[in-house]
C-alpha positions as CSV (number, residue, x, y, z in Angstrom):
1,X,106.8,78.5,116.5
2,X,104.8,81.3,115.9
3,X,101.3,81.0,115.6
4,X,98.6,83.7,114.6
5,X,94.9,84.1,116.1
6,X,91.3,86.1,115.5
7,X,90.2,85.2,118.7
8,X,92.8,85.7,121.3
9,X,92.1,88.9,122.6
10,X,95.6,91.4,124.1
11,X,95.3,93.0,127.4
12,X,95.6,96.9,126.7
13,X,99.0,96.8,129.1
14,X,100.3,94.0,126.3
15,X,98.8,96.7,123.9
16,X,100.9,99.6,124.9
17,X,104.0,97.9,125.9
18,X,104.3,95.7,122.2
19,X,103.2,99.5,120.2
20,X,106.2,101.3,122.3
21,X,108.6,98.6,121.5
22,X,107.9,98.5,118.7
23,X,108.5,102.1,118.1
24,X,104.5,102.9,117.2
25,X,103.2,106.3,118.7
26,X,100.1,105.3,120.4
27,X,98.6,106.6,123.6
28,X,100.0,105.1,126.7
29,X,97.1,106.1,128.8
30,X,95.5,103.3,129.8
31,X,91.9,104.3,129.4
32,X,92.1,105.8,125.8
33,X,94.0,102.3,124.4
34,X,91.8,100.6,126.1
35,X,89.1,101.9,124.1
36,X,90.9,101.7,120.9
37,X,91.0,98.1,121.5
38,X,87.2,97.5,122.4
39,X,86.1,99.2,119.1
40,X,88.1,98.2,116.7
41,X,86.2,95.3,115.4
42,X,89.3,93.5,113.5
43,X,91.9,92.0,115.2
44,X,94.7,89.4,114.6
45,X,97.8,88.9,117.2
46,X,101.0,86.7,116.5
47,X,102.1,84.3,119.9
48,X,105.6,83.0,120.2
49,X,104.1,80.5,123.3
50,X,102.4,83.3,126.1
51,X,104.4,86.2,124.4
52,X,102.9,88.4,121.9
53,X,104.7,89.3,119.3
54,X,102.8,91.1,116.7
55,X,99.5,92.7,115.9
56,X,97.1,93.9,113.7
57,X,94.1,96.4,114.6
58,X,91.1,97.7,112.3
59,X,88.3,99.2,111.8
60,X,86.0,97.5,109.2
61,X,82.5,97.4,107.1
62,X,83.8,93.4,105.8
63,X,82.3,94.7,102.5
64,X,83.9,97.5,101.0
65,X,86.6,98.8,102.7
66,X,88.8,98.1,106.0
67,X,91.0,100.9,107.9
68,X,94.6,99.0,109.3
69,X,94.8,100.8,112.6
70,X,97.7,99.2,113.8
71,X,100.6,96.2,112.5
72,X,103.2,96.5,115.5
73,X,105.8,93.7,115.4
74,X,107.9,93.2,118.5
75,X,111.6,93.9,117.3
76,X,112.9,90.9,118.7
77,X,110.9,89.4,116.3
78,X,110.9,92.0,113.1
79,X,112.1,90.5,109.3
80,X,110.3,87.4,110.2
81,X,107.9,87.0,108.0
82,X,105.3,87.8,111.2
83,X,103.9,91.5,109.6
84,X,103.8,89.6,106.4
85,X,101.8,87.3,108.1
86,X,99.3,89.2,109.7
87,X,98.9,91.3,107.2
88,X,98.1,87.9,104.8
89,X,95.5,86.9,107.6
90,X,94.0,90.5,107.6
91,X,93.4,89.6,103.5
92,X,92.6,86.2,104.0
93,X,89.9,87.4,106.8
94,X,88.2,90.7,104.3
95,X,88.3,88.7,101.3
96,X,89.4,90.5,97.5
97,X,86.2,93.1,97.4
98,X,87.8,94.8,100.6
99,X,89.7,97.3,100.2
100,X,92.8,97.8,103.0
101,X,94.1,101.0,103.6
102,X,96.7,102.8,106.3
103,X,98.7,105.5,107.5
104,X,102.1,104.7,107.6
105,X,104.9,106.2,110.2
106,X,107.7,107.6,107.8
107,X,109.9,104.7,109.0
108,X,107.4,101.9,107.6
109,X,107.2,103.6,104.2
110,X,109.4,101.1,102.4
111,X,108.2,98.5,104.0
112,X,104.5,98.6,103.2
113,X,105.0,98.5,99.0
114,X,107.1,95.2,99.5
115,X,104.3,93.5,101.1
116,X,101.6,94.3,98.1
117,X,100.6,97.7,99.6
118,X,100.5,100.4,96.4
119,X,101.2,104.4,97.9
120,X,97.7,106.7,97.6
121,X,98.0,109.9,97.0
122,X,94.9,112.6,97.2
123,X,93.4,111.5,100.5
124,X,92.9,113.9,103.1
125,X,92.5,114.1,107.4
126,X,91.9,116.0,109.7
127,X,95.0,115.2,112.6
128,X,93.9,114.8,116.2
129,X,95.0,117.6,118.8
130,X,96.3,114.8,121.7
């Protein structure tokens, strides 16, 4: 059974090794995910038992608008319903006025429309250099 938390924190080694399996890019420098995880003030993780399975990271204001940093679902554990999931907990957390946004990885782009995302086109970045 899987079950879903706000509270249980991930160690930044669960961090990395759950984003490479689940075939995320993120550093795997200790020290720089470790401080990913200490600002970002949103976080959700999916358990099966001790094991993490899936997470959601973000960066929010709770009022207007909410960055999705991260949804990394172990593979194992992938067309589950558990992305669904934390993304629902994510909403059910921000409430309707907040907006959710994200950068998707080129593999993820079908996926995020099925599960209510709509495609936005005319934002802009600037990419980071490591």
């Amino acid at each position: 059974m899987i079950t879903y938390s706000t509270e249980r924190r991930i160690t930044t080694d669960q961090y990395i090794t759950l984003c490479a399996r689940s075939g995320m890019q993120r550093p795997q420098d200790p020290e720089r995910a470790g401080r990913m995880l200490r600002h970002a003030n949103l976080h959700v993780t999916a358990w099966d038992g001790e094991r993490l399975v899936g997470y959601a990271r973000g960066l929010t204001d709770f009022a207007f608008d909410c960055y999705l940093c991260d949804l990394a679902v172990d593979p194992d554990y992938q067309k589950k319903g558990i992305g669904t999931a934390l993304i629902q907990t994510v909403r059910d957390l921000l409430g309707e006025e907040v907006l959710i946004l994200l950068l998707a990885a080129k593999a993820a782009m079908e996926y995020y429309p099925k599960v209510g995302f709509t495609e936005a086109k005319g934002g802009y970045w600037i990419p980071n250099t490591k």
